[in-house]
C-alpha positions as YAML, in Angstrom:
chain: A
units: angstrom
residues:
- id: 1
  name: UNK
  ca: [-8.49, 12.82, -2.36]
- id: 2
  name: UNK
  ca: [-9.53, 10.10, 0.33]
- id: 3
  name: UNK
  ca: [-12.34, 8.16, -0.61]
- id: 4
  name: UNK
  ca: [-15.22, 7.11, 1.01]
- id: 5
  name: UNK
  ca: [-13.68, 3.66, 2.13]
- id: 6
  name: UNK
  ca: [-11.34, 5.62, 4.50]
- id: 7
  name: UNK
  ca: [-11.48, 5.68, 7.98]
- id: 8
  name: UNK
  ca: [-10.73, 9.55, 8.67]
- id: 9
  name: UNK
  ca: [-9.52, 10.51, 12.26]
- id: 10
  name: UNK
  ca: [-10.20, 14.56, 12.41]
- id: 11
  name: UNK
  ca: [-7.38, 15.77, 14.67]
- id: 12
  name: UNK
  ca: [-4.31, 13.49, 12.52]
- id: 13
  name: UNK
  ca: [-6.07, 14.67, 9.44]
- id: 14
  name: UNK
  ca: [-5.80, 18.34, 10.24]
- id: 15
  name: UNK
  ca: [-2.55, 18.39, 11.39]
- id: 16
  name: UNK
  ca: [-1.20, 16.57, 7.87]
- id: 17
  name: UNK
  ca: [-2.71, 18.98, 6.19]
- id: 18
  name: UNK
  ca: [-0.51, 21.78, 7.49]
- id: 19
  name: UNK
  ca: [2.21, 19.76, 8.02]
- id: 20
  name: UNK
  ca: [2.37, 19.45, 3.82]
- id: 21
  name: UNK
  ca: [0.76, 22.33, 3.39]
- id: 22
  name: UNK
  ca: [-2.17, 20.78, 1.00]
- id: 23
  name: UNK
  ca: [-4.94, 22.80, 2.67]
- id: 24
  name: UNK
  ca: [-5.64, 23.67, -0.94]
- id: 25
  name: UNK
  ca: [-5.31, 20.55, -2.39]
- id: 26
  name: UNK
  ca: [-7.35, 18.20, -0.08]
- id: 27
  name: UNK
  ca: [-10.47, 16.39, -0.41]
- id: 28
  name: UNK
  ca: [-12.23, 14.16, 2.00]
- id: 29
  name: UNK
  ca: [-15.47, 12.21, 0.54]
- id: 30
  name: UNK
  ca: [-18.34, 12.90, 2.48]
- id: 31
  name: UNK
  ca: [-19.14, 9.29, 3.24]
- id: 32
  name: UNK
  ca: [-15.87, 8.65, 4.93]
- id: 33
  name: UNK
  ca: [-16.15, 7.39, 8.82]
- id: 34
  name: UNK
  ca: [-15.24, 9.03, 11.63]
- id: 35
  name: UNK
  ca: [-12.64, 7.33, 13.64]
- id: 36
  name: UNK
  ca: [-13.17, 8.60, 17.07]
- id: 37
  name: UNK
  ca: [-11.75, 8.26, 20.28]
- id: 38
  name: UNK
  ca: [-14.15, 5.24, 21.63]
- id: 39
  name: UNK
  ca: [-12.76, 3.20, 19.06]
- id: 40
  name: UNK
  ca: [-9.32, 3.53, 20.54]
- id: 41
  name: UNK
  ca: [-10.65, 2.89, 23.98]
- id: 42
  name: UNK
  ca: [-12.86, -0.62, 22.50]
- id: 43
  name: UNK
  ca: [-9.48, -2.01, 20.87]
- id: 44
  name: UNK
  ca: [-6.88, -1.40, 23.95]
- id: 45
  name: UNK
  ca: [-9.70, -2.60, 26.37]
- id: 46
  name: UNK
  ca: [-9.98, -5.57, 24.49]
- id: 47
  name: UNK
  ca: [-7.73, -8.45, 25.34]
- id: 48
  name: UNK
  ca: [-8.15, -10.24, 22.08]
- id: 49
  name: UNK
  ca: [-7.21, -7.64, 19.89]
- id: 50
  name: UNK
  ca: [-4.49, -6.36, 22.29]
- id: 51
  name: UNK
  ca: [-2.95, -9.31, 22.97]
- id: 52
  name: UNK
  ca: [-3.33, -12.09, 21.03]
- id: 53
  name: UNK
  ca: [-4.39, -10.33, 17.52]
- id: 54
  name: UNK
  ca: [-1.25, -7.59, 18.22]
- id: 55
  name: UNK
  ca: [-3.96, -4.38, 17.12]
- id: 56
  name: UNK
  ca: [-1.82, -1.14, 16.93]
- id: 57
  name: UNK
  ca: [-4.55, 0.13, 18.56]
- id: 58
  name: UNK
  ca: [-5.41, 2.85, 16.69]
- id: 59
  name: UNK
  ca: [-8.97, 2.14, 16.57]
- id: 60
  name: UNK
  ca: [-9.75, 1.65, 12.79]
- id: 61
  name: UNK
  ca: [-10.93, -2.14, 13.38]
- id: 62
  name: UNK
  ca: [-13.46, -0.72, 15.76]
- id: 63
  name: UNK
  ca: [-14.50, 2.24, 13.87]
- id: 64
  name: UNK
  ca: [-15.22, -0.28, 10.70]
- id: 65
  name: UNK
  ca: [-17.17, -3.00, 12.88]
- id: 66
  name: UNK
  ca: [-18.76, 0.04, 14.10]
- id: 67
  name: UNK
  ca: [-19.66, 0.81, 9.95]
- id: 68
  name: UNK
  ca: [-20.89, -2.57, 9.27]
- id: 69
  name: UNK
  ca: [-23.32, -2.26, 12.01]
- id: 70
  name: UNK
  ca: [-24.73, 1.15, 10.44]
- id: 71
  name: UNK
  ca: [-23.80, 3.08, 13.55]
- id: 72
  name: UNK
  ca: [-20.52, 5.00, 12.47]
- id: 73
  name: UNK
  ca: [-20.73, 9.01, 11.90]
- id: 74
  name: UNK
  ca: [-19.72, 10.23, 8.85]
- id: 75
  name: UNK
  ca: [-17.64, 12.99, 7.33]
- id: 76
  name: UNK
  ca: [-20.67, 14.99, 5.96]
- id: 77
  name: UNK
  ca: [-21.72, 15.32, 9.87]
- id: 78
  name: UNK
  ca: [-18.11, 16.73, 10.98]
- id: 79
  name: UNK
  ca: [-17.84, 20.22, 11.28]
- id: 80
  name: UNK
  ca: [-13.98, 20.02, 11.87]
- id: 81
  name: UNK
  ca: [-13.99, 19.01, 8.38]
- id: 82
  name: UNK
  ca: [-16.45, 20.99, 6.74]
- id: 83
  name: UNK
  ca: [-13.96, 23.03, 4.25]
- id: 84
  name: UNK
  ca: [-12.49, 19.61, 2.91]
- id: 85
  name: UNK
  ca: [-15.78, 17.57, 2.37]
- id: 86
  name: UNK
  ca: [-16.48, 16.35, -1.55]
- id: 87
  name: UNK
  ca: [-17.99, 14.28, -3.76]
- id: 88
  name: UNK
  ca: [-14.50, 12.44, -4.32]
- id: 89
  name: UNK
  ca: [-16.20, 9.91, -6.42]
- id: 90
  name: UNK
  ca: [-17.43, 12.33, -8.47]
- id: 91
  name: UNK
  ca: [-14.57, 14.18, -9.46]
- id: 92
  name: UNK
  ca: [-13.04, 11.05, -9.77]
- id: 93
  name: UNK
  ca: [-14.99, 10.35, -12.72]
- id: 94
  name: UNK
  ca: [-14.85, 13.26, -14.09]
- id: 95
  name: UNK
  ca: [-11.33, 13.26, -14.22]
- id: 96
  name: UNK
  ca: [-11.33, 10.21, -16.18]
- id: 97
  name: UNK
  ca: [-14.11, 11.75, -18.38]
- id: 98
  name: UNK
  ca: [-11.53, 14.05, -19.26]
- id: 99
  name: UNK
  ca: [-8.82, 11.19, -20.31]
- id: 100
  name: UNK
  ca: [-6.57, 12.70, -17.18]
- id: 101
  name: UNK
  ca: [-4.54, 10.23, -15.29]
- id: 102
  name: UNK
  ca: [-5.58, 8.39, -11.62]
- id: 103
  name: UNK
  ca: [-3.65, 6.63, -9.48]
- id: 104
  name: UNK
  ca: [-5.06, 4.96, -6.35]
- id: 105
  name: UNK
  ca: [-2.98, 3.83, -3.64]
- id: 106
  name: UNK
  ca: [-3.84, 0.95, -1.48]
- id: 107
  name: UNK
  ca: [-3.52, 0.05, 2.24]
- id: 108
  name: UNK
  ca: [-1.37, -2.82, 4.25]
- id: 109
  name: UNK
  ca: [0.24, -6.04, 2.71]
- id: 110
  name: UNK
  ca: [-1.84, -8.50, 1.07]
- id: 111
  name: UNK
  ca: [-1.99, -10.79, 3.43]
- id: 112
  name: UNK
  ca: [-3.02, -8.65, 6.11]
- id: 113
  name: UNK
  ca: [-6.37, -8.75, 4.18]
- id: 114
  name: UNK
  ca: [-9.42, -9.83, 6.33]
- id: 115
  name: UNK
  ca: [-10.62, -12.53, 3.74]
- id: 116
  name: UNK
  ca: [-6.78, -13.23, 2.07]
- id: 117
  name: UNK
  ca: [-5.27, -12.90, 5.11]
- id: 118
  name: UNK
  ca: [-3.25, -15.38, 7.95]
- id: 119
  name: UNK
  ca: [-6.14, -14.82, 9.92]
- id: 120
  name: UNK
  ca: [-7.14, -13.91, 12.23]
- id: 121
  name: UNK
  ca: [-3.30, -11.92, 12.06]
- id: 122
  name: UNK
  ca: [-5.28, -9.85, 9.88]
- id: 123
  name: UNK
  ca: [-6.66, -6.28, 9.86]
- id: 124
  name: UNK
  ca: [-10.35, -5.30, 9.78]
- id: 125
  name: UNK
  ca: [-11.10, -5.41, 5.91]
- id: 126
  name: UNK
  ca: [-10.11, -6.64, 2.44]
- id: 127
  name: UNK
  ca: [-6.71, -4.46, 1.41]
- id: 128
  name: UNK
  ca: [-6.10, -6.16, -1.83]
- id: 129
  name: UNK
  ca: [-6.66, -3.76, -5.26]
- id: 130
  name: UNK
  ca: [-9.96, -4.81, -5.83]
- id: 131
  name: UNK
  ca: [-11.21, -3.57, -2.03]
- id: 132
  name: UNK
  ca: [-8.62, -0.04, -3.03]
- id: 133
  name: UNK
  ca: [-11.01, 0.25, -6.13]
- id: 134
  name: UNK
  ca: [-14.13, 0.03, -4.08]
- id: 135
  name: UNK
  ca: [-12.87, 2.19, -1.73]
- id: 136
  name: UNK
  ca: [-12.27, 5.06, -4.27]
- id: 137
  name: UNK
  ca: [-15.46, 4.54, -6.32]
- id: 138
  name: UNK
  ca: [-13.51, 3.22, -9.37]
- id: 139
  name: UNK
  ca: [-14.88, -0.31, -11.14]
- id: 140
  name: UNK
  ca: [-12.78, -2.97, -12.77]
- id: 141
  name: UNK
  ca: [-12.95, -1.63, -16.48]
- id: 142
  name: UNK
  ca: [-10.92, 1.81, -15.42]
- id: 143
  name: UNK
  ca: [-8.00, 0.13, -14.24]
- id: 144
  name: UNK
  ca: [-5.12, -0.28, -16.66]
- id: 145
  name: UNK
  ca: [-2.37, -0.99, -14.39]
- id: 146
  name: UNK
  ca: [-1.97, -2.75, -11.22]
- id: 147
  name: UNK
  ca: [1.40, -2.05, -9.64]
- id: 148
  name: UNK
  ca: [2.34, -4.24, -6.50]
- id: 149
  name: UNK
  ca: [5.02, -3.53, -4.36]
- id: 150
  name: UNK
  ca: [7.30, -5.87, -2.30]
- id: 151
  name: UNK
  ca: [10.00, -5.57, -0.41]
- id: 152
  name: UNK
  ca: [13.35, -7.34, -1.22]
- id: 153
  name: UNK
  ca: [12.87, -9.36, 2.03]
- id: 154
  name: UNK
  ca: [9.78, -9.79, 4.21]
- id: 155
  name: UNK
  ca: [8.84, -8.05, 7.10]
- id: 156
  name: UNK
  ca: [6.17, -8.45, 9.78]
- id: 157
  name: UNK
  ca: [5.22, -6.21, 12.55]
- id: 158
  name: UNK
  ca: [2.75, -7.94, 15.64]
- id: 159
  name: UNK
  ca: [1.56, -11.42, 16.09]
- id: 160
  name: UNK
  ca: [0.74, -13.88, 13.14]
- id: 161
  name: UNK
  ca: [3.28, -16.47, 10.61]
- id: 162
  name: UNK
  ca: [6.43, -15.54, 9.36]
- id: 163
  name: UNK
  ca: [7.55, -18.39, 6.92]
- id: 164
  name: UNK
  ca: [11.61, -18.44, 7.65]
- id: 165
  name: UNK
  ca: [11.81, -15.74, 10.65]
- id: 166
  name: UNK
  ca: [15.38, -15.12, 11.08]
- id: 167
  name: UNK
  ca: [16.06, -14.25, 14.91]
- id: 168
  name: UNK
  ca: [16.59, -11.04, 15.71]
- id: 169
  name: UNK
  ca: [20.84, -10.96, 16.08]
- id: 170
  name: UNK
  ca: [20.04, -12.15, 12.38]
- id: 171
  name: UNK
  ca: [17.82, -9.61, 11.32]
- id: 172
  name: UNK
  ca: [20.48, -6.72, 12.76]
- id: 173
  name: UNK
  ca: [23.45, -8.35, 11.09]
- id: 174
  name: UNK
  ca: [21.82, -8.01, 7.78]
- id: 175
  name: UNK
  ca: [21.04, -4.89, 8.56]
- id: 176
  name: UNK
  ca: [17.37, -5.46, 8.30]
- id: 177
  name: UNK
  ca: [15.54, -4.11, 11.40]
- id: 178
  name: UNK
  ca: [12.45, -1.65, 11.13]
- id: 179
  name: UNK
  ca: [10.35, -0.87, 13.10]
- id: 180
  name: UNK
  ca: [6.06, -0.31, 12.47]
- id: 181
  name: UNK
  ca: [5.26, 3.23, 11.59]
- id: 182
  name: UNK
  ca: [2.13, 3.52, 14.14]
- id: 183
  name: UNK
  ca: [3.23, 1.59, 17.21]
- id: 184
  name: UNK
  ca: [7.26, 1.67, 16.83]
- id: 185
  name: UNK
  ca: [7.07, -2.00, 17.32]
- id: 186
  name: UNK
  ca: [10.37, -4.18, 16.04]
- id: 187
  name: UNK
  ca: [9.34, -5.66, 12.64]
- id: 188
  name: UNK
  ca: [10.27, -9.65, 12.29]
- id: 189
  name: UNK
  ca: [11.89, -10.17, 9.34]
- id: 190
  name: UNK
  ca: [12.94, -12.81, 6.38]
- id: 191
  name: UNK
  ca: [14.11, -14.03, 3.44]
- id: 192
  name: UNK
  ca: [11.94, -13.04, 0.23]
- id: 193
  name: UNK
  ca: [9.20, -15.25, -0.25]
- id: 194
  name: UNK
  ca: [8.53, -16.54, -3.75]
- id: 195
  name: UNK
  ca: [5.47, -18.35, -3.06]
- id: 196
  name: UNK
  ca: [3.77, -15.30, -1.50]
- id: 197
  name: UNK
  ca: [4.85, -13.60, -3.93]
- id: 198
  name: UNK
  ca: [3.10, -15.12, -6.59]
- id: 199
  name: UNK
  ca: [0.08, -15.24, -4.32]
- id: 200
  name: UNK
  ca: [-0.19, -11.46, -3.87]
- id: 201
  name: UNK
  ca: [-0.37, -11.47, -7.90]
- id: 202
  name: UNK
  ca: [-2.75, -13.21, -8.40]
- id: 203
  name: UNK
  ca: [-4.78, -11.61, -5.83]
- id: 204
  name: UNK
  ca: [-4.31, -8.54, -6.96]
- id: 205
  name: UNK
  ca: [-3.89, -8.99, -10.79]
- id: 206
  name: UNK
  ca: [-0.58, -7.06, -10.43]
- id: 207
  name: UNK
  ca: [0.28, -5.95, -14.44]
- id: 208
  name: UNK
  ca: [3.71, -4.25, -12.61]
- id: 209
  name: UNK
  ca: [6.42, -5.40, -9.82]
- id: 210
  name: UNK
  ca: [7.29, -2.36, -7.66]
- id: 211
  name: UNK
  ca: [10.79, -3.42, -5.31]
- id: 212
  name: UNK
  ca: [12.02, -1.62, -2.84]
- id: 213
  name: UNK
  ca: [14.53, -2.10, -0.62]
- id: 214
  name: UNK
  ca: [17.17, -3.78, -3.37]
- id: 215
  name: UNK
  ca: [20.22, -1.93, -1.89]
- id: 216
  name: UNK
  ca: [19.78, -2.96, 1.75]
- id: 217
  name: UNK
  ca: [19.91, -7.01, 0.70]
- id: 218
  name: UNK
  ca: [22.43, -5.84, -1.69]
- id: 219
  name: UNK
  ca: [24.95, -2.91, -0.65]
- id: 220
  name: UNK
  ca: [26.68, -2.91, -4.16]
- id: 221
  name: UNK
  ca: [23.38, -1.79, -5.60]
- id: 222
  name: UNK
  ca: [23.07, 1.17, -3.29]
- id: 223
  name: UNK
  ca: [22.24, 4.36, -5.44]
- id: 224
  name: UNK
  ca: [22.14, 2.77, -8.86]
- id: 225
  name: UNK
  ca: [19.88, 4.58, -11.16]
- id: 226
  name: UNK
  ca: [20.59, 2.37, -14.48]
- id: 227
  name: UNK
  ca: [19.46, -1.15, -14.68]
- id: 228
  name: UNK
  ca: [22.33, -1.77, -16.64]
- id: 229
  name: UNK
  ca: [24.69, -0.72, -13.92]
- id: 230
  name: UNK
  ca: [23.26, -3.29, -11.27]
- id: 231
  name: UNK
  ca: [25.87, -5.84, -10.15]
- id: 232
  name: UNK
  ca: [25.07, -9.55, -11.65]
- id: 233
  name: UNK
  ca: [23.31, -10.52, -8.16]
- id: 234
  name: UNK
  ca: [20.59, -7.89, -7.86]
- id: 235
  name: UNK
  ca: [19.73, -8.55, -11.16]
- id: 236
  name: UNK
  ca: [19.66, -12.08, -11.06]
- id: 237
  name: UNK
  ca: [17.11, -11.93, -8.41]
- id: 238
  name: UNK
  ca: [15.10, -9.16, -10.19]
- id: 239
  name: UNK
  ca: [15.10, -11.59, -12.63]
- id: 240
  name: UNK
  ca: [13.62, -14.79, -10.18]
- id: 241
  name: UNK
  ca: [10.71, -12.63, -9.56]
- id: 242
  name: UNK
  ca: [9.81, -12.22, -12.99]
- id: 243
  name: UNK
  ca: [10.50, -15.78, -13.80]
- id: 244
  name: UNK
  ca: [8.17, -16.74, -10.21]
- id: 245
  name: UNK
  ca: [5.49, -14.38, -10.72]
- id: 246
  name: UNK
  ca: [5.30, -14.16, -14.77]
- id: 247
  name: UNK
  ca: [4.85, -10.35, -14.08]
- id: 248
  name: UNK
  ca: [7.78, -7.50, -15.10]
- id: 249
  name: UNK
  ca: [10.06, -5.56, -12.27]
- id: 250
  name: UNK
  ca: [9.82, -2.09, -13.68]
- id: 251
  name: UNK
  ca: [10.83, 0.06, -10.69]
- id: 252
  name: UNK
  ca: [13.59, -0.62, -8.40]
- id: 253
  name: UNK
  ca: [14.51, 1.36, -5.23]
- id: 254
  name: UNK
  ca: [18.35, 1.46, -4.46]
- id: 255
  name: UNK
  ca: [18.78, 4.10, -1.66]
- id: 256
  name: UNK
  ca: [16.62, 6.33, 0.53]
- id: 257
  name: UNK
  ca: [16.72, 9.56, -2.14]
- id: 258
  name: UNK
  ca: [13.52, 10.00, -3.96]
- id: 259
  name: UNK
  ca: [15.89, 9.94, -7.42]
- id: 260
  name: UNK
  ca: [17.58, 6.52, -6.48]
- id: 261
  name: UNK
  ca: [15.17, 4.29, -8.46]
- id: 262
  name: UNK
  ca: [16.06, 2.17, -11.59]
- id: 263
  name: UNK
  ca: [12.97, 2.73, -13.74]
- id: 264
  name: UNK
  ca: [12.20, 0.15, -16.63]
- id: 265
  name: UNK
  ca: [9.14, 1.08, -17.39]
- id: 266
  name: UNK
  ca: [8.54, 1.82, -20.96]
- id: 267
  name: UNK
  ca: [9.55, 5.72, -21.88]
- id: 268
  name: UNK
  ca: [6.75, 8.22, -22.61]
- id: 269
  name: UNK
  ca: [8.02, 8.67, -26.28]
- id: 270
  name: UNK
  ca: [8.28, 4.60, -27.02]
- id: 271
  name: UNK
  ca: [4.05, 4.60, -25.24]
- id: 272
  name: UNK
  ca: [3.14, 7.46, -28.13]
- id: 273
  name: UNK
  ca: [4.64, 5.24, -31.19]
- id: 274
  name: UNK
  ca: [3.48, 1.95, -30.04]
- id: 275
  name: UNK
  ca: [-0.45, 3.49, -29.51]
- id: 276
  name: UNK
  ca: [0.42, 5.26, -33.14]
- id: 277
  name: UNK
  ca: [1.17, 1.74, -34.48]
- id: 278
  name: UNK
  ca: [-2.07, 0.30, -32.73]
- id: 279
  name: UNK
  ca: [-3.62, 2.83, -33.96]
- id: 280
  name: UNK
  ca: [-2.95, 2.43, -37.69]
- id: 281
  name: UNK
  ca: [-3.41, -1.32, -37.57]
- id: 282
  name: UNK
  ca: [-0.10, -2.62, -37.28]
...
């Protein structure tokens, strides 16, 4: 489901859809605006955004000024995307009428967020878990868990601070070069920063650490699946975070299969007996 926060392009959307084959299994909400082909054309014509602000380009910072100022189409009025169009927020409710399960996935680091931001390095709106709620439909009492991800270093792709930038000979000795999934821009990297860190917590009132990346700033943790297996430094710094950020590291990545992940979270089995303890007052 994409909510009506989402910028929807119709030609990118269509072609994910059969490229994952979730024709069946896809729902855009009908207030969702159209990102169009003018909005490309305002950000590369414009020098600020272009040049000094380092846009990708892709024309969602246009397409949401264009919102704000009431004069965006919308997904109801796109016949392209007529067999996909929903009430999202609806059945998003409904769903948790029904006690079933939601997850909502946010957008962009935290401090890429318009009003959190190192602006104006920014993008064009909030992306911080409260904005991902709004964008879904979903208040503040039906949230349980807020997961945050970070990376076991930073990275940064376009213009804006980088606290402790390593150069780039730096960056591919350590094996830490990517590059942005839009523009295929080099990424600046550096070391993991504790004090944004606990920033992005706080702004997002993170319940959950999500870290990725743990085998690339330490090799010897590559494909571990068992916290207890992790050598004494990837732990130890699992361990700084918590200590930092006062909030748990309960997934891990260690490699680039979808099975290499040290999970700590608690089991579904432990879950039942401590809401049957709860439950009968103890």
């Amino acid at each position: 489901m994409i909510g009506p926060g989402v910028p929807i392009e119709t030609a990118i959307l269509l072609n994910e859809i059969k490229e994952t084959d979730s024709e069946n299994r896809t729902s855009v909400d009908y207030q969702c605006a159209m990102l169009e082909e003018r909005h490309k054309t305002q950000e590369c014509e414009s020098e600020h955004l272009s040049n000094k602000i380092g846009s990708t380009k892709s024309g969602v910072g246009a397409c949401n000024a264009e919102r704000a100022l009431r004069m965006v189409k919308l997904a109801r009025q796109e016949t392209g995307l007529r067999p996909y169009v929903a009430d999202t927020v609806g059945e998003i409710h409904k769903a948790l009428s029904n006690g079933r399960n939601v997850m909502v996935e946010g957008t962009q680091g935290t401090f890429l967020s318009l009003y959190h931001g190192t602006y104006p390095y920014v993008t064009s709106k909030d992306v911080t878990a409260s904005q991902a709620c709004a964008d879904v439909g979903i208040g503040p009492t039906d949230v349980d868990d807020v997961m945050i991800i970070f990376k076991a270093y930073v990275t940064r792709v376009g213009e804006g601070p980088l606290e402790g930038q390593l150069d780039r000979e730096e960056v591919l000795r350590r094996g830490w070069m990517e590059h942005g999934t839009v523009t295929g821009r080099e990424r600046r990297a550096a070391p993991f920063d504790f004090k944004l860190a606990k920033r992005a917590v706080h702004l997002n009132g993170a319940t959950q650490i999500a870290l990725t990346k743990l085998d690339v700033l330490y090799p010897k943790a590559k494909g571990v699946r068992d916290y207890s297996d992790l050598p004494k430094e990837p732990r130890e710094f699992v361990s700084a975070i918590e200590r930092e950020t006062n909030v748990p590291v309960t997934l891990m990545g260690t490699g680039p299969d979808e099975k290499d992940i040290v999970d700590k979270r608690p089991s579904r089995k432990t879950q039942r007996l401590k809401a049957a303890l709860v439950s009968r007052g103890r």
